[in-house]
N, C-alpha and C positions, 0 to 999 in steps of 0.2 A: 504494500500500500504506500509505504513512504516512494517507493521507485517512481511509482503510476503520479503523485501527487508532486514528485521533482519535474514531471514534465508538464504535467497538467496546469499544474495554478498559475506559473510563469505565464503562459498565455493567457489564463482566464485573468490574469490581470492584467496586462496591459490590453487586453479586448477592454476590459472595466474601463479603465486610464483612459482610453479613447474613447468611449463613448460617453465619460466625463466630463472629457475636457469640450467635449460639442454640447451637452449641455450647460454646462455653466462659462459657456465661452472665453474657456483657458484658452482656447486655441482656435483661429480663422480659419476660413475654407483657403484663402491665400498661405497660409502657413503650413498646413496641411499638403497642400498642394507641393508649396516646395520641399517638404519633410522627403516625397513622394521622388521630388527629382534626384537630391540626394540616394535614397535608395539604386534609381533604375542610375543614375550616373556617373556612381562613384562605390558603393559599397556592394554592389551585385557583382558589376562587373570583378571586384579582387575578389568573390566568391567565386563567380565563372573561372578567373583566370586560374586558381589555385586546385581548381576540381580537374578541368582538364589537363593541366598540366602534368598533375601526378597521375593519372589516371593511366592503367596499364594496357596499354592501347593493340588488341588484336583482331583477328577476324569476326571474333563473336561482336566487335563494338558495331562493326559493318551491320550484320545483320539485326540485332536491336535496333539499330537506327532506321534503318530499310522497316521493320514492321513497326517500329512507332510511326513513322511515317505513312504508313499502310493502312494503319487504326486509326489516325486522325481522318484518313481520306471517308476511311470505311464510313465513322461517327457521320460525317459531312451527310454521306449517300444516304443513314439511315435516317435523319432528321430531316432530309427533304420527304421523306415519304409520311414522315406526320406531321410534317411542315400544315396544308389546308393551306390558310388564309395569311398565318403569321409568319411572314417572309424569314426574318430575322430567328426564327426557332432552329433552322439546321447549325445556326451559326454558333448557338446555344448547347448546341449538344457535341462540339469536337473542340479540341484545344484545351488546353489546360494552362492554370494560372500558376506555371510554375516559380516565375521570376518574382512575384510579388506575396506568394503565401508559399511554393512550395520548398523552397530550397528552409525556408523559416523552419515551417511542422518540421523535416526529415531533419534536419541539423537538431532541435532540439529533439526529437524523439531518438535518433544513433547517431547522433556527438557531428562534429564538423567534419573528424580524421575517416568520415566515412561517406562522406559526402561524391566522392567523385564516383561509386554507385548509383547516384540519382540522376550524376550529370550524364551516365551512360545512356540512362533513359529518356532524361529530358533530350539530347541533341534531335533526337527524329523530330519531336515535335516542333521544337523550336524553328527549323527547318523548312515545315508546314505553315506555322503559321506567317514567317518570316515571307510565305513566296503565295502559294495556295488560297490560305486563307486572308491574307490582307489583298489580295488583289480580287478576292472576288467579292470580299466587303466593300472594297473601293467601289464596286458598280454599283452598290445597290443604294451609294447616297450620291449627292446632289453635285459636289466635287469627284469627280472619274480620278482614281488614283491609273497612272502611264507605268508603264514597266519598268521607264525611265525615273521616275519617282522611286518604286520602291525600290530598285539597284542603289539607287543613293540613300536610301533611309537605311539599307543593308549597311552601306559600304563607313556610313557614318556615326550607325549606334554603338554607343559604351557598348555595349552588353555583346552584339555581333561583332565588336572587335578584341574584346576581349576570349569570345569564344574560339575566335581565330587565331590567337598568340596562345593559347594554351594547348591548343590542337597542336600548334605549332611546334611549341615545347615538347608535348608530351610524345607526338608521333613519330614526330625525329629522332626521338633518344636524346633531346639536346639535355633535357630537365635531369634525366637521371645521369647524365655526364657531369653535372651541376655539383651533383653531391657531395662526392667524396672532396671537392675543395671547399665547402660550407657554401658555395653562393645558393645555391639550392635554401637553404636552411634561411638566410637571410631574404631571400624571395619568398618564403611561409614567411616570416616574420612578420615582412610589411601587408601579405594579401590578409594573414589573419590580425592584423590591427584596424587597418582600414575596411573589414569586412564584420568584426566583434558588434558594433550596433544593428546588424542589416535587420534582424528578427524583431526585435525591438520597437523597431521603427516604424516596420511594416504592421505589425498586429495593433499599435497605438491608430494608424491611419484606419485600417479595418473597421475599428470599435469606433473610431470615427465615421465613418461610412453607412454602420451598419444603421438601418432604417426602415422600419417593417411595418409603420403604418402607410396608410392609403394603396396598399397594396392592390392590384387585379388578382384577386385570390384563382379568380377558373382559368383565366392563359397562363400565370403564371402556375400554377398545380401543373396543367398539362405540360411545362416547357419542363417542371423539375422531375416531373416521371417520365417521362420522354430520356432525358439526361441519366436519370439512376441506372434504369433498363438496362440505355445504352454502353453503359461503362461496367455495367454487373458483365454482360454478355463479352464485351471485347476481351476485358479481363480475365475472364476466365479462359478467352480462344488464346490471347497471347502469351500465358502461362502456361497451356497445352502446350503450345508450339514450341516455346523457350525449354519444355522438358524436353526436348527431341532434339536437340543439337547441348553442346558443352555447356555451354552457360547452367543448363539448369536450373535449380530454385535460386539461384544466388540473388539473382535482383527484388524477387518478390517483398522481401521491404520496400524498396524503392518504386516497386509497379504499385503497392496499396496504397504506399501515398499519391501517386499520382494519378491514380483514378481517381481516387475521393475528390481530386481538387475542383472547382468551380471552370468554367471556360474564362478566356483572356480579359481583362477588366476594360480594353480596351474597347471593349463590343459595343458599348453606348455614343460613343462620338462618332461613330457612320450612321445611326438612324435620324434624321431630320427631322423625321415627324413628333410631335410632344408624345403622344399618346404610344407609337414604339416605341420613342426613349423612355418613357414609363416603364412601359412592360419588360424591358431589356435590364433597365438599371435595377427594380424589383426583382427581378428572378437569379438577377448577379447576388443582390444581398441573402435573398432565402438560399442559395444555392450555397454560398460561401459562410451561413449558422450551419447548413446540413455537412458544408464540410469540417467546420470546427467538432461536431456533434461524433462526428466518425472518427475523426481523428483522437478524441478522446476514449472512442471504444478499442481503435488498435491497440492504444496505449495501454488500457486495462487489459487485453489481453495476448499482448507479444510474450 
């Protein structure tokens, strides 16, 4: 019980702390906001850089990546079929919010030093949404995101550039060359100093965010069953399939948390219209309490 309660309350208090400080206006939507840049611009990225870089880079990363990337497409295909009326629903059910909740949960549920098991998982996705899903969100609002756009949104985000020097490190052999003279050692140093607030910061914004009146209880129920289904069902196909080559069960930490996670928080600034950004920003919040709710249950029982 003390184990389950070292991982648990740390979040349930800063979820507290944040949706505190929105009530008693300790803290702006402006201060928030930039809490938020900090995160994706500065302490993600030394999370990114230090996952990949140590990360022991062989064939099996090929192919998790090749099927997270096959899962996010899959989600995509399956949410258009219960899609109806609410355009924005397939978009709701593929992607996951790793950079802003997931690397948090797995880092405080198996330690930092195990983190570059998540990142094995996250690159497929990230991949997907980085190309896939942000250019087909681009169409569906009112500014057309160009291929030309998102090659440069690529080529210039923290987070995709840090994912690219760490591949860099790690695939090369450069990192583990690194070692045996300490620079290695001193590149952990800085990526976990500048990386120590990332969780923090993130679950204070969360509990910020989180906001569960005026809800669309009936689109938004159907977008979150839609979504569970679809991540019970992947989940269980891409853990079949992972027993059938080397890998094996080794990632499944890392696959449960990133099922449970919510889709990209990013989903709300493509819909134009009030009434989808409604229904979009709503099913973000209930969808990311249903992930805090789960992620509490791993925890009681790993």
């Amino acid at each position: 019980m003390i184990e389950i309660l070292k991982t648990i309350l740390p979040v349930a208090l800063m979820l507290f702390i944040g949706i505190l400080a929105r009530k008693s206006n300790m803290l702006s939507r402006e201060g928030v906001n930039a809490m938020k840049k900090v995160v994706v611009n500065i302490t993600l990225p030394a999370v990114m850089l230090h996952a990949f870089a140590s990360m022991t880079w062989t064939m099996q990363n090929v192919i998790v990546t090749l099927l997270m990337f096959l899962v996010c497409l899959a989600a995509l295909l399956l949410g258009k079929l219960f899609a109806g009326r609410l355009r924005f629903l397939p978009y709701l059910t593929t992607g996951f919010e790793a950079g802003m909740l997931g690397y948090a949960l797995f880092t405080l549920a198996y330690g930092a030093e195990n983190v570059s098991g998540f990142a094995t998982v996250d690159l497929g996705q990230v991949l997907f949404v980085f190309t896939v899903y942000k250019l087909l969100l681009g169409r569906e609002g009112s500014q057309k995101i160009t291929g030309r756009q998102l090659v440069k949104e690529m080529l210039t985000s923290p987070v995709i550039i840090a994912i690219a020097a760490g591949v860099l490190l790690g695939a090369t052999g450069l990192y583990a060359a690194m070692v045996p003279s300490g620079a290695a050692g001193v590149l952990d140093a800085c990526t976990d100093f500048v990386s120590a607030p990332t969780s923090a910061i993130i679950l204070i914004t969360i509990g910020y965010d989180l906001e569960l009146s005026h809800i669309p209880w009936k689109t938004v129920a159907r977008a979150v069953v839609v979504r569970v289904l679809v991540m019970a069902g992947l989940r269980f196909a891409i853990g079949a399939l992972l027993r059938l080559t080397p890998v094996g069960d080794r990632l499944d930490p890392a696959l449960n948390i990133m099922f449970i996670l919510p889709p990209p928080y990013v989903l709300p600034v493509f819909a134009d219209d009030e009434k989808e950004r409604g229904f979009v920003s709503s099913s973000l919040s209930l969808m990311t309490v249903i992930t805090i709710a789960a992620f509490f249950i791993l925890v009681a029982l790993r």
